[in-house]
NUDRENKE-586971 format. One record per atom (N, C-alpha, C): x negated, y negated, z negated. Coordinates in steps of 0.2 Angstrom, whole numbers, m for minus. Example, Ala and Ser with C-alpha at 12.3 -4.5 7.8 and 13.67 -1.06 7.14 Angstrom:
<sites>
   east  north     up
    m66     28    m39
    m62     22    m39
    m66     16    m39
    m64     11    m35
    m68      5    m36
    m64      0    m39
</sites>
This chain:
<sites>
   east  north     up
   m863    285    488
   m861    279    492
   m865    278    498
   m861    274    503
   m867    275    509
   m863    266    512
   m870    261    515
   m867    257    516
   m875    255    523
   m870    253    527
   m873    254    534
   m879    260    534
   m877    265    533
   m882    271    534
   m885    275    528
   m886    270    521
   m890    272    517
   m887    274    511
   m890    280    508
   m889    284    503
   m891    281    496
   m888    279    492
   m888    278    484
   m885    278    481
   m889    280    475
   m884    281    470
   m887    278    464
   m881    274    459
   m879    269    456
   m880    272    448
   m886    272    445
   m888    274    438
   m888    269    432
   m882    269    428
   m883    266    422
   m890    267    417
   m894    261    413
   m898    262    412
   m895    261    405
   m902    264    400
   m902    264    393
   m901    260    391
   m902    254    394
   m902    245    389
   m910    247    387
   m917    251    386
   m923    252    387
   m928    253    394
   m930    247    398
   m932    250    403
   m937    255    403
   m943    254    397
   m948    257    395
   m947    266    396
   m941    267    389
   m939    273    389
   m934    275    395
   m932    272    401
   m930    274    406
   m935    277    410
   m940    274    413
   m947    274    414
   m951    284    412
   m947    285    406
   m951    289    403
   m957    287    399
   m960    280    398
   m965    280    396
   m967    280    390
   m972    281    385
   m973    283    377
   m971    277    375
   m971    278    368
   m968    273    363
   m964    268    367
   m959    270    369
   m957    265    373
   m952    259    368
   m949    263    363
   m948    255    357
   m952    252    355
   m957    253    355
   m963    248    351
   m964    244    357
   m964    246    367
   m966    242    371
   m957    240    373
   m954    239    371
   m947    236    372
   m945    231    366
   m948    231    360
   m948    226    355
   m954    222    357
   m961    224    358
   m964    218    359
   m963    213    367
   m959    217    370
   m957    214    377
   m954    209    372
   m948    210    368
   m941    206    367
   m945    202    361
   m951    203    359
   m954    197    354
   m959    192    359
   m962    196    365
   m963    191    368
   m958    185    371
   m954    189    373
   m951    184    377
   m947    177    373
   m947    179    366
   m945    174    363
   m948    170    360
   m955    172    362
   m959    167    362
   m960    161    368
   m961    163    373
   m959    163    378
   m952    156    379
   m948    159    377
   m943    156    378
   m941    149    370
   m946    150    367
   m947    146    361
   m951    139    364
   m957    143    369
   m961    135    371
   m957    131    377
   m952    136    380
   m947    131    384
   m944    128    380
   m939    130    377
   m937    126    371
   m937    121    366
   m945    121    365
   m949    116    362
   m952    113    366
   m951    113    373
   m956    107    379
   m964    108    376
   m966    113    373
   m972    114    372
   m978    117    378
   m981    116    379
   m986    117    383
   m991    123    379
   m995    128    382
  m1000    133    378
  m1005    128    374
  m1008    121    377
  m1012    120    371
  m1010    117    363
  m1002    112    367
   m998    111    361
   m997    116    355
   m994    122    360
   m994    129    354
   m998    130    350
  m1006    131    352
  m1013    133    351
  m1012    128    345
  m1011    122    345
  m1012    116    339
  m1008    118    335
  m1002    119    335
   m998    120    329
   m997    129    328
   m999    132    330
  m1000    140    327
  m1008    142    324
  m1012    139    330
  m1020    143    327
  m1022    147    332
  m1016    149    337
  m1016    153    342
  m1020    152    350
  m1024    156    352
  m1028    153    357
  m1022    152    363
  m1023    145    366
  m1019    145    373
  m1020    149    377
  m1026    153    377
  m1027    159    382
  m1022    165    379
  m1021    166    376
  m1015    171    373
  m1009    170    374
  m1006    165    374
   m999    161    377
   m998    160    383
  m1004    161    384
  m1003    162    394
  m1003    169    397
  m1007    173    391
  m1005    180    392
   m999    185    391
   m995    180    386
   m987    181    382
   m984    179    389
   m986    173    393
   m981    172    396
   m982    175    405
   m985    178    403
   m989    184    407
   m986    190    409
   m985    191    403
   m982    199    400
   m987    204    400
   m994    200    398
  m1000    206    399
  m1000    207    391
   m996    210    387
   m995    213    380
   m999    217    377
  m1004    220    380
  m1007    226    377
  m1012    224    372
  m1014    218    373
  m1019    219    366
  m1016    214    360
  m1010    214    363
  m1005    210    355
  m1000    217    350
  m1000    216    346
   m998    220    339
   m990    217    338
   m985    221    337
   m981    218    334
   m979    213    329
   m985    214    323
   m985    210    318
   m988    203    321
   m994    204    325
   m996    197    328
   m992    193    332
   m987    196    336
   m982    193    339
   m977    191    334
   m975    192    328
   m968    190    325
   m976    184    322
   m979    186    321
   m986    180    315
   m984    172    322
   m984    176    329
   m982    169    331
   m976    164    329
   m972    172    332
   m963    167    331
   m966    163    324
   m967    166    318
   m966    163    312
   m971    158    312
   m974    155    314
   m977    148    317
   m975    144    319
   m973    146    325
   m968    142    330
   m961    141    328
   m963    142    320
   m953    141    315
   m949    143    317
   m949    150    319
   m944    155    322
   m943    159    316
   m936    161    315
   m934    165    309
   m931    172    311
   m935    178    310
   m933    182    315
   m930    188    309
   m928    193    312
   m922    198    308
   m922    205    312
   m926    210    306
   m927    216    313
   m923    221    309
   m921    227    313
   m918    231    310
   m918    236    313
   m923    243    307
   m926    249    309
   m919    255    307
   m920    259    312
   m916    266    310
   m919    270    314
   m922    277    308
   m924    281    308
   m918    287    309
   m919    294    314
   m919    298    316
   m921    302    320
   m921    309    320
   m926    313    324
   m924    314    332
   m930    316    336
   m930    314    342
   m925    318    345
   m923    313    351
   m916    319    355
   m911    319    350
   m908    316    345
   m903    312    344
   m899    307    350
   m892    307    347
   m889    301    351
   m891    297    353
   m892    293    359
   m895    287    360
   m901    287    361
   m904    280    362
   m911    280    364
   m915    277    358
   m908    273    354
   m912    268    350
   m916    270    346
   m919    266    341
   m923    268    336
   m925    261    332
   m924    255    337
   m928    247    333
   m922    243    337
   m919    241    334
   m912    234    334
   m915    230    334
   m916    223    338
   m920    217    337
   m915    212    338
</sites>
């Protein structure tokens, strides 16, 4: 397609930008993206503030600035759902296994 002079082309993505990306374990960093954010999206919704949060989870407000950050790396799957379920969030994961280079990209339903 060419629109005043410029060439692109129009790529459907996997619904994973990680694994679009190319980058490794990119399920495990596109779940804790979608667990961040629902955390995230938890303190909007609860008018909570990080120190608020920190009181009612245990969790340091420096880490829920980092959540809302998206600086992830030193948070854990597990640590992240430990929040949601703090924060009275009730969450439902669902795993399928199969070998690599199978149909699809998926591998973790959240």
């Amino acid at each position: 397609m060419t629109k005043q002079g410029v060439d692109f082309e129009l790529i459907r993505g996997s619904g994973n930008v990680f694994a679009d990306l190319g980058l490794p374990d990119a399920e495990l960093e596109q779940l804790r993206a979608i667990l961040a954010a629902e955390i995230s999206k938890t303190l909007v919704a609860e008018k909570l503030t990080v120190r608020a949060a920190e009181k009612i989870t245990g969790v340091a407000a420096a880490d829920f600035s980092r959540i809302r950050q998206a600086r992830l790396k030193s948070f854990t799957i597990d640590r992240l759902m430990t929040i949601l379920d703090r924060l009275n969030r009730k969450m439902q994961v669902s795993v399928t296994v199969s070998p690599r280079g199978a149909a699809g990209v998926g591998g973790l339903h959240v």
